[in-house]
N, CA, C and O atoms as a Tinker XYZ file with bonds, in Angstrom:
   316  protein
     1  N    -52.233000  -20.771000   38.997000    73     2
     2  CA   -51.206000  -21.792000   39.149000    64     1     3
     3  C    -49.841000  -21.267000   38.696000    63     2     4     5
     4  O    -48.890000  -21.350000   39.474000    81     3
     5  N    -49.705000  -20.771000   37.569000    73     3     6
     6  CA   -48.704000  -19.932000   36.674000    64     5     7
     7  C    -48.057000  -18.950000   38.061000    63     6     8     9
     8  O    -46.951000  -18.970000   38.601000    81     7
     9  N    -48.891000  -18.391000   38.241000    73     7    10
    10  CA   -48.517000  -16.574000   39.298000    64     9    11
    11  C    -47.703000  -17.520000   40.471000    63    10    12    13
    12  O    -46.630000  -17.136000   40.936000    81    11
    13  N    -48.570000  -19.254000   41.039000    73    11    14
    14  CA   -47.839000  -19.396000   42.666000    64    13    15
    15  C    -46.447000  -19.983000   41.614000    63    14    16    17
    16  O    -45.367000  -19.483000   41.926000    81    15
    17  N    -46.429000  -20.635000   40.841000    73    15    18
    18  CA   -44.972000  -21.170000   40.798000    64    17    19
    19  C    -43.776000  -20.338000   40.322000    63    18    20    21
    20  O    -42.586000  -20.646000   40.383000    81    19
    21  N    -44.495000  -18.897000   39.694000    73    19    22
    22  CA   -43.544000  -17.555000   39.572000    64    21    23
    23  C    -43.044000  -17.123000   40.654000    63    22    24    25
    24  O    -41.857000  -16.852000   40.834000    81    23
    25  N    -44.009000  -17.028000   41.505000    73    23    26
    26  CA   -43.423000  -16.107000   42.909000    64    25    27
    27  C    -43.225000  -16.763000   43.582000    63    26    28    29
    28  O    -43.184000  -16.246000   44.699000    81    27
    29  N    -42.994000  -18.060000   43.576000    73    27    30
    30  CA   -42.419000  -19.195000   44.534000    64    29    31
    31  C    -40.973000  -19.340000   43.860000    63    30    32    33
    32  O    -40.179000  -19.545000   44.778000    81    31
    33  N    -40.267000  -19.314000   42.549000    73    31    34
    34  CA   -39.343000  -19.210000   42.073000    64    33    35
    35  C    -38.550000  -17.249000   42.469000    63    34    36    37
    36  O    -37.320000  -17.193000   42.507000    81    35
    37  N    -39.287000  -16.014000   42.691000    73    35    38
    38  CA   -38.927000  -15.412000   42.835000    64    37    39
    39  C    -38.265000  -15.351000   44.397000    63    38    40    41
    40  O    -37.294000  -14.735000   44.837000    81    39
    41  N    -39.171000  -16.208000   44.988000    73    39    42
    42  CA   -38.639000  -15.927000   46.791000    64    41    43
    43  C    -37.341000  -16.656000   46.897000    63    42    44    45
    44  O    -36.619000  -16.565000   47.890000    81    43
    45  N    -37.108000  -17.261000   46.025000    73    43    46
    46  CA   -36.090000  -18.277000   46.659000    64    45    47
    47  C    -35.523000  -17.772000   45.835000    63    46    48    49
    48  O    -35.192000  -18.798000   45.241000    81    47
    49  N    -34.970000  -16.739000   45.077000    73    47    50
    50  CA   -33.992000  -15.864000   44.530000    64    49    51
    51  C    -33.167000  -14.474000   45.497000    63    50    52    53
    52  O    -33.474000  -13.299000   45.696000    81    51
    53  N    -32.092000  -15.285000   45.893000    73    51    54
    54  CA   -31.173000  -14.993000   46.828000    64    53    55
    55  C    -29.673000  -14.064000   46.314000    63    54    56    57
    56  O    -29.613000  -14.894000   45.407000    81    55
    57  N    -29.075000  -13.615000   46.190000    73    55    58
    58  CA   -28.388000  -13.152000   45.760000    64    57    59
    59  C    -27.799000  -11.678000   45.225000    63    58    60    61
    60  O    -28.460000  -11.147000   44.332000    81    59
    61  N    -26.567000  -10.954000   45.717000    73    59    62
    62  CA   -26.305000   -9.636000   45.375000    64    61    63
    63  C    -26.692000   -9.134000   44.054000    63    62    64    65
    64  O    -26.660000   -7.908000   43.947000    81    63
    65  N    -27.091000   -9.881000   42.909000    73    63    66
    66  CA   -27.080000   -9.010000   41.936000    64    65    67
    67  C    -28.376000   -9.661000   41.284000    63    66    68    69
    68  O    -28.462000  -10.220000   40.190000    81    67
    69  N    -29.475000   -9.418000   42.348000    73    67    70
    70  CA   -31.093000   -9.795000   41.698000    64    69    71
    71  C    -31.394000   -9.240000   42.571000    63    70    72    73
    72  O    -31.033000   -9.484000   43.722000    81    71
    73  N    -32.185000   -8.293000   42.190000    73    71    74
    74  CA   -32.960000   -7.160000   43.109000    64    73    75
    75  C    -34.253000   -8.313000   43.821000    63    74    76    77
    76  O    -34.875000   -9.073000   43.079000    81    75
    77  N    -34.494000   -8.263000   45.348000    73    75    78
    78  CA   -34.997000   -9.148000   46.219000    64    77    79
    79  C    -36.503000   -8.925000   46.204000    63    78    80    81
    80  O    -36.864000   -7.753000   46.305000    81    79
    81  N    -37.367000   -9.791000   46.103000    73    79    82
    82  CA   -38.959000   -9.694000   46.725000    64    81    83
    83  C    -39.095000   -9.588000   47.716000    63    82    84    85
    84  O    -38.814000  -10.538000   48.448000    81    83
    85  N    -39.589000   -8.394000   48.251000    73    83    86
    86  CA   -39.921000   -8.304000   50.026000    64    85    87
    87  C    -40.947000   -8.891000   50.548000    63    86    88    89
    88  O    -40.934000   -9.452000   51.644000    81    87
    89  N    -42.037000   -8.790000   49.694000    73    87    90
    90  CA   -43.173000   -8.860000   50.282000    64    89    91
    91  C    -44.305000   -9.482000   48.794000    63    90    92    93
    92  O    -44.184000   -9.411000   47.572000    81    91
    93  N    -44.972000   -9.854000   49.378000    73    91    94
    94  CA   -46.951000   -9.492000   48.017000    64    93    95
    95  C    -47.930000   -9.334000   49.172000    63    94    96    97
    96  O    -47.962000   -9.753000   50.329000    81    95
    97  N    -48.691000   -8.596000   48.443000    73    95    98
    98  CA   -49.612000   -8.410000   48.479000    64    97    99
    99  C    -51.075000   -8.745000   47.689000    63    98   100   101
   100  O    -51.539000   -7.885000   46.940000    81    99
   101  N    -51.664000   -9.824000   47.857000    73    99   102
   102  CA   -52.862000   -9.912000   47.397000    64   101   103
   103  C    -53.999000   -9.969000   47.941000    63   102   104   105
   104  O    -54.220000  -10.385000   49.078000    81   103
   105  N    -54.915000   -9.489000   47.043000    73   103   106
   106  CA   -56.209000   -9.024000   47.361000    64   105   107
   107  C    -57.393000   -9.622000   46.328000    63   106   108   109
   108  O    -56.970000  -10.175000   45.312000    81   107
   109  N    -58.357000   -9.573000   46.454000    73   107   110
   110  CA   -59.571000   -9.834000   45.767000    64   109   111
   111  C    -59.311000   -9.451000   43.716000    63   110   112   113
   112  O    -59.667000  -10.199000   42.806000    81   111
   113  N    -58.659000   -8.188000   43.587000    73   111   114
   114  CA   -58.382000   -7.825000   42.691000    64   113   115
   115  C    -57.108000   -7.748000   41.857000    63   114   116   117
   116  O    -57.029000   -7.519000   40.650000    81   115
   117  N    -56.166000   -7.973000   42.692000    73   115   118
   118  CA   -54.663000   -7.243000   42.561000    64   117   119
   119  C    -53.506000   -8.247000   43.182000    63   118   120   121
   120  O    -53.869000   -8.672000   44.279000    81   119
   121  N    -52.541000   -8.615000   42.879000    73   119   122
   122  CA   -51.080000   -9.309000   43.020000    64   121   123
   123  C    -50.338000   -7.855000   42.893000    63   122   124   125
   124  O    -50.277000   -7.124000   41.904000    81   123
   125  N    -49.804000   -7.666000   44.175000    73   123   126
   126  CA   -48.378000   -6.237000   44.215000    64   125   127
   127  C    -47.289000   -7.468000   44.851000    63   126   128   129
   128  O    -47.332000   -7.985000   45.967000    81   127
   129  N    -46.306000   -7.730000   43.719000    73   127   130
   130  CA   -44.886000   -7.971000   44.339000    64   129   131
   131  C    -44.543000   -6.659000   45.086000    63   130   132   133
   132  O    -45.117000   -5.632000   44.725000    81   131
   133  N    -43.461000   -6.610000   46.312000    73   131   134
   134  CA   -43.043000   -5.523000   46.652000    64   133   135
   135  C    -40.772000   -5.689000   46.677000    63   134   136   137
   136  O    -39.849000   -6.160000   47.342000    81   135
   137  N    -40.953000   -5.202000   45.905000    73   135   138
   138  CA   -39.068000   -5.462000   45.379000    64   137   139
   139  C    -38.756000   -4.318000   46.420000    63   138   140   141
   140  O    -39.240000   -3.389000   47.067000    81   139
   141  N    -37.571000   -5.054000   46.123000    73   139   142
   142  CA   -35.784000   -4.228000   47.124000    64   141   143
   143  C    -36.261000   -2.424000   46.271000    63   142   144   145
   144  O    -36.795000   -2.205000   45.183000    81   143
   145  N    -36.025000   -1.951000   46.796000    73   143   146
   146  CA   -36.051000   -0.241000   46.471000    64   145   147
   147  C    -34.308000    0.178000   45.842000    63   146   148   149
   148  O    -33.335000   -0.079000   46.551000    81   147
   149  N    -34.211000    0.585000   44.981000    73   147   150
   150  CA   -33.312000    0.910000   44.202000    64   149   151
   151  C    -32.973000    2.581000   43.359000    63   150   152   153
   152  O    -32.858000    2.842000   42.161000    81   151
   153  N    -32.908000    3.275000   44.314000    73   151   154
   154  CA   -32.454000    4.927000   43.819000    64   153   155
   155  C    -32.540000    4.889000   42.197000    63   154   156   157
   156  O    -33.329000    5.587000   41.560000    81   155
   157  N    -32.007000    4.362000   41.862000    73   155   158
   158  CA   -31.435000    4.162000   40.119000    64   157   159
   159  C    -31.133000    3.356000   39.583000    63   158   160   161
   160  O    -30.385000    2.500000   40.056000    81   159
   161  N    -31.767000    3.316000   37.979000    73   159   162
   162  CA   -31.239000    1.947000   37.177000    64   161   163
   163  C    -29.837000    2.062000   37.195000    63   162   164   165
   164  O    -29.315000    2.922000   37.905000    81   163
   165  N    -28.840000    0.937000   36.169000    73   163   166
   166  CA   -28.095000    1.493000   35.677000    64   165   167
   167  C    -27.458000    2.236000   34.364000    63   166   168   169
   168  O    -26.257000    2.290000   34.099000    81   167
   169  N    -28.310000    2.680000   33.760000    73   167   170
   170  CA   -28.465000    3.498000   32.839000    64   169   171
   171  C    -28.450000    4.617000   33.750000    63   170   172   173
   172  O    -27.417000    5.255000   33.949000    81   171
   173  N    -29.398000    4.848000   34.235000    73   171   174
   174  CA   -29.261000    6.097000   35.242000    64   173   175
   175  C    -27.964000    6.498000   35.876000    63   174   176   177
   176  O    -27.510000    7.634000   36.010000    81   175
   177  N    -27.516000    5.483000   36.197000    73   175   178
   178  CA   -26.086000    5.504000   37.278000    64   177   179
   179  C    -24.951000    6.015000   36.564000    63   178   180   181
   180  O    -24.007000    6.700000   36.959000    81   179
   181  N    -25.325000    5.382000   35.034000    73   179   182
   182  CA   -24.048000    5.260000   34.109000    64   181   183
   183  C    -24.032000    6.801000   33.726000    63   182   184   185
   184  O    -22.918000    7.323000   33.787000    81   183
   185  N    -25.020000    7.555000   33.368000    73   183   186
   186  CA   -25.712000    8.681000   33.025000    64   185   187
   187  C    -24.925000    9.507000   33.860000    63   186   188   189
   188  O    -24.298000   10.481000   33.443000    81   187
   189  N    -24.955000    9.083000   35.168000    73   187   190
   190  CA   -24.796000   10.133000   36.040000    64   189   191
   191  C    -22.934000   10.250000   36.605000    63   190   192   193
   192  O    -22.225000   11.251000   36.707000    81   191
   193  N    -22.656000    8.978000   36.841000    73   191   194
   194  CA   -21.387000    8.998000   37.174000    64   193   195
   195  C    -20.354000    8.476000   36.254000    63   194   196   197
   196  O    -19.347000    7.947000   36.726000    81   195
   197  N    -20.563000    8.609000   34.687000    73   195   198
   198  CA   -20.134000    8.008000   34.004000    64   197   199
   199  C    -18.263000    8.707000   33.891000    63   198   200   201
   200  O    -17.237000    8.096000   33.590000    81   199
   201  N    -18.467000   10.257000   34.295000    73   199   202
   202  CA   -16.778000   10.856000   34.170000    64   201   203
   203  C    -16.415000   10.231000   35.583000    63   202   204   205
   204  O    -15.294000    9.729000   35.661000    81   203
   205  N    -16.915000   10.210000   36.277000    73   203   206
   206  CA   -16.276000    9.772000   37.549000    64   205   207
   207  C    -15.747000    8.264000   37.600000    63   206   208   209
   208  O    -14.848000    8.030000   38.408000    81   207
   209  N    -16.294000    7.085000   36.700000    73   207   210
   210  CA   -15.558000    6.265000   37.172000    64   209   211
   211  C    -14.225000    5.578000   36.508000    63   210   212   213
   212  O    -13.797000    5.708000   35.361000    81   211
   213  N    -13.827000    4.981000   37.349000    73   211   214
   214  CA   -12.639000    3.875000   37.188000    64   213   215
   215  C    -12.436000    3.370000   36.177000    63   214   216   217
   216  O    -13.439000    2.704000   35.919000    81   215
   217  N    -11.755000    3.277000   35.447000    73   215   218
   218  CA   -11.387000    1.982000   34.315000    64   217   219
   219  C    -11.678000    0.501000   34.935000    63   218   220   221
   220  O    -12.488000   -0.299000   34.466000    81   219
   221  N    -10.847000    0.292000   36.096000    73   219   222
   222  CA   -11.817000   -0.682000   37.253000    64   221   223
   223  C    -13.263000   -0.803000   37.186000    63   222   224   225
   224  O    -13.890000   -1.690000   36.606000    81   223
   225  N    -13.670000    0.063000   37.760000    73   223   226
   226  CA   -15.329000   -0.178000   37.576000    64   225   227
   227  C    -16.042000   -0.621000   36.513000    63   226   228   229
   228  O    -16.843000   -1.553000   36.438000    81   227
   229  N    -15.668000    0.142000   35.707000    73   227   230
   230  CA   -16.022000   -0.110000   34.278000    64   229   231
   231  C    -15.883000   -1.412000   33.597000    63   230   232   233
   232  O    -16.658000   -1.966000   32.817000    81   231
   233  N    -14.488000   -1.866000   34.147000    73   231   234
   234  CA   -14.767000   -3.246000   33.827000    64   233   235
   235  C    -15.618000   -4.378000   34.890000    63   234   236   237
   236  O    -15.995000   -5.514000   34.603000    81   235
   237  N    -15.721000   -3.867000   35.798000    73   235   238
   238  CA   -16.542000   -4.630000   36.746000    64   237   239
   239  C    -18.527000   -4.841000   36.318000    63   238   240   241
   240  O    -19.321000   -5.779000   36.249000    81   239
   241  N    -18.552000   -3.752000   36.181000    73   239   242
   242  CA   -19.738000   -4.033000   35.315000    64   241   243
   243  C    -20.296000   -5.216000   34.544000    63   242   244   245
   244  O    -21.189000   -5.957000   34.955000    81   243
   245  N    -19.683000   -5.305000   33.408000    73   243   246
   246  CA   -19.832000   -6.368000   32.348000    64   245   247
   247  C    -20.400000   -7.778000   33.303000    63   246   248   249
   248  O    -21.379000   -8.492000   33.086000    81   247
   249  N    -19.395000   -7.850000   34.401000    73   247   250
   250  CA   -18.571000   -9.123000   35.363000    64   249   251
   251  C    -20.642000   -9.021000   36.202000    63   250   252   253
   252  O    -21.522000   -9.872000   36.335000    81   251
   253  N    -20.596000   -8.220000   36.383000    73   251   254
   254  CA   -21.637000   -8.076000   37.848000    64   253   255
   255  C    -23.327000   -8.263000   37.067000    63   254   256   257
   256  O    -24.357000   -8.612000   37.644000    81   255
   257  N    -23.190000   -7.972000   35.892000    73   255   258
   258  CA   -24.665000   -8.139000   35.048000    64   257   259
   259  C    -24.588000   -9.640000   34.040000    63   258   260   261
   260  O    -25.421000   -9.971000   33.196000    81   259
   261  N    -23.113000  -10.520000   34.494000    73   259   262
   262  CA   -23.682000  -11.733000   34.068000    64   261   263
   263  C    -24.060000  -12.451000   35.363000    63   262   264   265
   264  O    -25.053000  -13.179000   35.363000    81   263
   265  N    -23.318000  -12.286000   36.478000    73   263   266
   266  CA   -23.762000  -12.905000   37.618000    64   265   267
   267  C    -24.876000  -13.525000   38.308000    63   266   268   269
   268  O    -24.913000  -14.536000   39.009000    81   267
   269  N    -26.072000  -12.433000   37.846000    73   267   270
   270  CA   -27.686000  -12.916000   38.561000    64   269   271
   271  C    -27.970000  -13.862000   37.267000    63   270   272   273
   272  O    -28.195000  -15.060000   37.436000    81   271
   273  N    -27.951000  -13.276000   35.955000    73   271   274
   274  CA   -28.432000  -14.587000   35.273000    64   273   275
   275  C    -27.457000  -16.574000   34.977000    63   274   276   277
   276  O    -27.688000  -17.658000   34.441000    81   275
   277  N    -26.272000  -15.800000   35.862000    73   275   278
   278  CA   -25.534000  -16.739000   35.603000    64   277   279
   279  C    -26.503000  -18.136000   36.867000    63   278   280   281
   280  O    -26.732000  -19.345000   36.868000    81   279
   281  N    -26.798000  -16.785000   37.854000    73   279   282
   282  CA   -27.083000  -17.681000   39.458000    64   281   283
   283  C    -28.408000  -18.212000   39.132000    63   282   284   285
   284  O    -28.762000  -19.297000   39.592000    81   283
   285  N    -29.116000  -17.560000   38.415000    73   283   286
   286  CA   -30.668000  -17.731000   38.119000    64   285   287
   287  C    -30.549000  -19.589000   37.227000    63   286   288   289
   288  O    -31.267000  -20.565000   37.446000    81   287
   289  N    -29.668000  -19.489000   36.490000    73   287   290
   290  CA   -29.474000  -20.509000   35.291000    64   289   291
   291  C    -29.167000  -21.816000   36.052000    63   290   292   293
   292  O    -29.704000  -22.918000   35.932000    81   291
   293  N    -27.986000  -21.343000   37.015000    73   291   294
   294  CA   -27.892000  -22.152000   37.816000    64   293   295
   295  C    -28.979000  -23.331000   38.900000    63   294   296   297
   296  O    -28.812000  -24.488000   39.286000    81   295
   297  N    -29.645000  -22.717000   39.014000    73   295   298
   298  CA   -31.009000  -22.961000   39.682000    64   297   299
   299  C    -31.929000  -23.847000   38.824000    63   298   300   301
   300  O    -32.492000  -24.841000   39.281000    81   299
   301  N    -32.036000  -23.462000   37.664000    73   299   302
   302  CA   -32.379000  -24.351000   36.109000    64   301   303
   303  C    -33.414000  -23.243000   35.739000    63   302   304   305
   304  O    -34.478000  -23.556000   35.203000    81   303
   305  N    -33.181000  -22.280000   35.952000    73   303   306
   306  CA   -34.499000  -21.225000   35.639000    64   305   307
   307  C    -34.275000  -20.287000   34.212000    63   306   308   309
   308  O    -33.183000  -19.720000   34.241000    81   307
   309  N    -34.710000  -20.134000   33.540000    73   307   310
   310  CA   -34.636000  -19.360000   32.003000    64   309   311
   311  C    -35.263000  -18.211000   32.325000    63   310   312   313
   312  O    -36.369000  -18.131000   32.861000    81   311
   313  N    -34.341000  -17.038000   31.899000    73   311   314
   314  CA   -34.525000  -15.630000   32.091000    64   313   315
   315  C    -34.563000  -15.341000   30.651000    63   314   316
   316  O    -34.714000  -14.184000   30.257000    81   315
């Protein structure tokens, strides 16, 4: 009961800055969510292009990682 009203709250999570559910898969044994594919966290990203960016960017960040929980909250959902 728990798992359908999770992944019934995950499908209807729409939005640029919440990585998307494509698909599940279940079977006799096993629940596979199948998420948006993503090269790199951002730790990774930060790691990697951290001399390269913007003072811009940099502040964009902060802005873009309250957004999904802002949209999620919105919805009435607790992350």
């Amino acid at each position: 009961m728990l798992k359908s009203i999770l992944i019934s709250l995950l499908r209807g999570l729409k939005h640029n800055n919440i990585v998307t559910l494509h698909d599940i898969i279940h079977t006799d044994k096993t629940l596979t969510l199948v998420f948006e594919y993503l090269e790199q966290d951002l730790r990774q990203y930060m790691d990697h292009c951290a001399n390269l960016l913007s003072q811009n960017n940099v502040k964009i960040f902060p802005f873009q990682m309250v957004r999904g929980p802002s949209y999620i909250h919105r919805k009435q959902i607790l992350h």
